[in-house]
N, C-alpha and C positions, 0 to 999 in steps of 0.2 A: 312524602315527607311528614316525619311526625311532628305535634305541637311544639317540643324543645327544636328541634333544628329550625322550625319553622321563624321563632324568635329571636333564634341567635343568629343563624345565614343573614348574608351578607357585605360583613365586612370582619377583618381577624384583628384583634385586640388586643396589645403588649400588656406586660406586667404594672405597666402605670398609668394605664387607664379604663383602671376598675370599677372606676365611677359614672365612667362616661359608658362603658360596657351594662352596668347594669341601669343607668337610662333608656340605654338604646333597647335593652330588652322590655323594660317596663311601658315603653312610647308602644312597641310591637302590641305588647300586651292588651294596652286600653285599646287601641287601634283596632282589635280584634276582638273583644268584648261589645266596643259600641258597634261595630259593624252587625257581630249576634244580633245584642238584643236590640237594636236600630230596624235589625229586616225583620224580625217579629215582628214589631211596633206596626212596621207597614202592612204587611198582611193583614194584621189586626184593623188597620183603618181604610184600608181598601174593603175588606167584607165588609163594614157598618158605612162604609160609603161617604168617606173620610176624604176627600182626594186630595185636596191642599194640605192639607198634613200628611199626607202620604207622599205626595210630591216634595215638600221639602225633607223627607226624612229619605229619600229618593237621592237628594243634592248632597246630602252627607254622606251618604255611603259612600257615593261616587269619590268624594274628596279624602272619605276614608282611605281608599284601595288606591287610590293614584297616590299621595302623600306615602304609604306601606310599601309602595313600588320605590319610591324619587328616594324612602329614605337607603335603599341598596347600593343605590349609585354613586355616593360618594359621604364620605364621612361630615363633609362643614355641612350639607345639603342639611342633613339630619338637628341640627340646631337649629338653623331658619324657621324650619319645617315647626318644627315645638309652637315658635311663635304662631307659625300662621292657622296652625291648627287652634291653638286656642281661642285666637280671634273671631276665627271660620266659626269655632263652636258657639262663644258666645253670641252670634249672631242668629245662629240657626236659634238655641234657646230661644232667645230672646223673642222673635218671629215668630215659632210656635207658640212658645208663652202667650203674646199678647193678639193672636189668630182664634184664639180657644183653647188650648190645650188647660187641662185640669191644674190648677192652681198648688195645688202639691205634688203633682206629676215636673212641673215647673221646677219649682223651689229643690228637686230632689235634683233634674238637670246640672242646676246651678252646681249643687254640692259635686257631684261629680267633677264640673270644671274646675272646681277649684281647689278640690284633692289632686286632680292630673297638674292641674299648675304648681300647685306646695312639692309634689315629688320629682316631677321634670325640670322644673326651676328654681323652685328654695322658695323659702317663706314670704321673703320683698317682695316677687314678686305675686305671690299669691295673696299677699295684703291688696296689689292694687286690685286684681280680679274680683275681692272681697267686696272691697269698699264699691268701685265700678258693677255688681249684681246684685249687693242690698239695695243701691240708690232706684237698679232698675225694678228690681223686684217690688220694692215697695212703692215705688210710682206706678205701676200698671197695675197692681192691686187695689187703690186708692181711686185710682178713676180709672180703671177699666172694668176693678169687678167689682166696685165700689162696697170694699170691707171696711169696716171702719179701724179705725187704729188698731185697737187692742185686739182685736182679729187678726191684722199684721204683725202684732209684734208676739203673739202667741202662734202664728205660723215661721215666723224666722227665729226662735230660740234656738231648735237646731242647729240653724246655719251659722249663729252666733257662735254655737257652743261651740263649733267646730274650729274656728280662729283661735280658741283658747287651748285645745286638741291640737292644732300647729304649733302655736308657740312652744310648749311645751316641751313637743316631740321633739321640734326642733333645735331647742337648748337643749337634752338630754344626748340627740344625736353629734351635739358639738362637740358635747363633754367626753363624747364615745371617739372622736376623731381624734381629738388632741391624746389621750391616751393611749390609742394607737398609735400614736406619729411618734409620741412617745417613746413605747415599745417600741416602734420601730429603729428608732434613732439608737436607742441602748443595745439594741442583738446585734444593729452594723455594726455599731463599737466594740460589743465584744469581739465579733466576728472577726475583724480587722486589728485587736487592739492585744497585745498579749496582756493577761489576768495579771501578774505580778511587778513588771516592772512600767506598766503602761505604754509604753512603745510597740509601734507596728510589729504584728505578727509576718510568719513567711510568705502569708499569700497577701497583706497586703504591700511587702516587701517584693515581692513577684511581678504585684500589677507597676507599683513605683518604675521599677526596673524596665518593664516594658515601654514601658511611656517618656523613658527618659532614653530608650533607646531609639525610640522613634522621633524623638525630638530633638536628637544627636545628629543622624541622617540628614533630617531638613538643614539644620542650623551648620554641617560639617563641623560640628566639635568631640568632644572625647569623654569620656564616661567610664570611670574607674570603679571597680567592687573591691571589698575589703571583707575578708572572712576573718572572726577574731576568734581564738582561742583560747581559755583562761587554764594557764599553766596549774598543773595539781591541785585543779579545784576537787575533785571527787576526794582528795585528801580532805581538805575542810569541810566537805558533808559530814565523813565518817568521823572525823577526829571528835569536831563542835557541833555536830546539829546539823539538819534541813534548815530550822530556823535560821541558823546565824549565815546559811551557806543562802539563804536567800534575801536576807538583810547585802548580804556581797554583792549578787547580781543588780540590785535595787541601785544599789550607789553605784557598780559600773555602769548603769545603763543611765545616769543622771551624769559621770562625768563625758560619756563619750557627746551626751547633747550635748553639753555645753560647749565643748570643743569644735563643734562642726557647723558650717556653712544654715542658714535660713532652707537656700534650695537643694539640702541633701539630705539626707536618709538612716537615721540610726535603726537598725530593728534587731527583732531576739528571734534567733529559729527555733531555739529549744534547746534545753538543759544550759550548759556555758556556755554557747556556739550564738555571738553576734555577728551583722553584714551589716555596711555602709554602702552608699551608693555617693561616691562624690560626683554631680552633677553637671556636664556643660562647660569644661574646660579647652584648654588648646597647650598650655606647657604644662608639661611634665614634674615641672618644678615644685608646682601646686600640690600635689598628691604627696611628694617627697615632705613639705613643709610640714603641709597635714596630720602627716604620719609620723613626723618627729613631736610635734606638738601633745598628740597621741600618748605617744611611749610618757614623753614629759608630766602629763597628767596623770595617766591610769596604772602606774608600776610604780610601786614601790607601796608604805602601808596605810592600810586599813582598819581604822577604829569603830567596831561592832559590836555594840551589848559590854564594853569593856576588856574586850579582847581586839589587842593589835595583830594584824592578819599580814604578811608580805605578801604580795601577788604581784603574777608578771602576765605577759601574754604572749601567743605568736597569732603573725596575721601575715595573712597573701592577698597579693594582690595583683589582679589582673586587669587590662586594661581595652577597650572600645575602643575602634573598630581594630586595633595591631594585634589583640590576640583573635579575636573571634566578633562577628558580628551575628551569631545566635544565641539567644541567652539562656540556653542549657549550658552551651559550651563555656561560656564565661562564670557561669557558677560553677562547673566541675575546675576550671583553671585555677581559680579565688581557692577552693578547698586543697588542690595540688600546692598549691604556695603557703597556702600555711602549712602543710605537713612538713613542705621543703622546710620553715623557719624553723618547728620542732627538732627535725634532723639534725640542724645547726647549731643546737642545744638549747635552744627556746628563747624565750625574750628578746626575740629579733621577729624581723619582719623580710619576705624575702617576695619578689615581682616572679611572675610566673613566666616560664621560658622556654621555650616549646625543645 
């Protein structure tokens, strides 16, 4: 197994937790670093005949490889684990620190713990690890290797500087979060949202559909589609403009909202071609109302840029679960009933009928 597998094995990681993913890699990481440079250390203090320091750096490893083991087995294990390891750490530190070990050798310890804690935990809690290894650091110093102040405070400037090295990173990394969340918020919108009239796009008119159809099922109610077609629109492209023919669909696509239900669905598929989804019915009558309401709003004219526009439409409409209970099938039946309307000479609306 190479170093990348070795980091990333064992456990597999969705799309939304990328964060958690690159913890788990970064814990693997130090896990295997200190374990490195830990078993050197020992070797090192076993030849100079070292043994209590080589013993306890003995006890670390050990908890090294068992923790790199526990975090495989299950994902919550792997967050405990952060804690106890840091604990565990501090404590080894701490014991070597105030056993003998070299007073910069120490203080550099520390820095370690508390860059592992600032990126497996976040700043808070890396402030308390801070605050909790200056106090020790500079009391074992003070009377165990009896520096005087300014000795101490000229060996912890590093360590100092380093909390201000956090803060920083870590408001910059916010500033980097929110902006992605950002961008991310604006691509699903566009993604889902058609560019011109703001209303759902076909796919996310697709998933609507789907959800509404699965929520029909449980509930045993009924779920109508409505395909809309705007009579001689390709005439007011060519006649007036792109512009004015998209100033059109703008204002249809603001009157059909207003006309329909909170839990229903106005969306644009593309070019003059709108779908409704009337949502969680049981009569019939409803769709019928709907639909006349419909006509009553969006036919007849349209004032754009100073040009009065006549427009009508045709729309089909097909109906959950009496025509089809797969929604391929009820979107081909929706598009069959409005051609049906067309045929009828347009500005009608006709129910799809097998």
């Amino acid at each position: 197994m190479n170093l990348k597998k070795l980091l990333t094995s064992g456990h597999s990681f969705n799309t939304n937790e990328y964060e958690l993913k690159l913890k788990f890699i970064l814990f693997n990481s130090l896990l295997i670093f200190n374990i490195f440079i830990v078993s050197i250390a020992t070797f090192a203090r076993i030849s100079h005949s070292q043994y209590t320091h080589a013993f306890i750096d003995v006890m670390y490893i050990s908890l090294a490889i068992i923790s790199f083991i526990i975090a495989r087995r299950e994902k919550s294990y792997f967050d405990k684990l952060v804690y106890f390891i840091i604990f565990f750490s501090y404590s080894i530190v701490t014991l070597s620190f105030y056993s003998g070990l070299n007073p910069v050798a120490g203080i550099g310890w520390y820095f370690i713990l508390l860059m592992t804690t600032f990126f497996l935990k976040g700043y808070k809690e890396a402030g308390i690890i801070f605050a909790i290894s200056l106090i020790t650091i500079i009391y074992i110093s003070y009377f165990k290797y009896l520096f005087t102040p300014i000795e101490i405070f000229l060996g912890i400037i590093p360590f100092l500087g380093s909390m201000f090295f956090m803060y920083f990173f870590a408001q910059v990394n916010q500033t980097l979060k929110d902006t992605i969340e950002e961008q991310k918020e604006l691509y699903h919108h566009q993604a889902q949202y058609d560019g011109l009239t703001k209303i759902p796009n076909r796919d996310l008119f697709l998933d609507r559909l789907s959800q509404s159809i699965k929520s029909a099922k449980r509930s045993k109610t009924k779920v109508a589609v409505l395909f809309i077609d705007l009579d001689y629109f390709k005439e007011i492209n060519d006649s007036l403009g792109h512009d004015i023919g998209d100033s059109v669909l703008i204002e249809v696509a603001r009157r059909l909202n207003t006309q329909m239900r909170e839990s229903d669905t106005v969306a644009r598929l593309g070019g003059d071609e709108f779908a409704i989804i009337i949502d969680s019915f049981n009569d019939i009558q409803i769709v019928h109302n709907i639909v006349e309401k419909l006509f009553e709003s969006m036919v007849g004219t349209y004032e754009v840029n100073g040009h009065n526009i006549q427009l009508s439409l045709s729309l089909g409409i097909t109906i959950f679960p009496e025509d089809s209970e797969d929604m391929e099938a009820l979107l081909q039946n929706a598009d069959k009933a409005m051609y049906g309307a067309k045929n009828k000479g347009r500005n009608t609306y006709c129910f799809y009928s097998k």
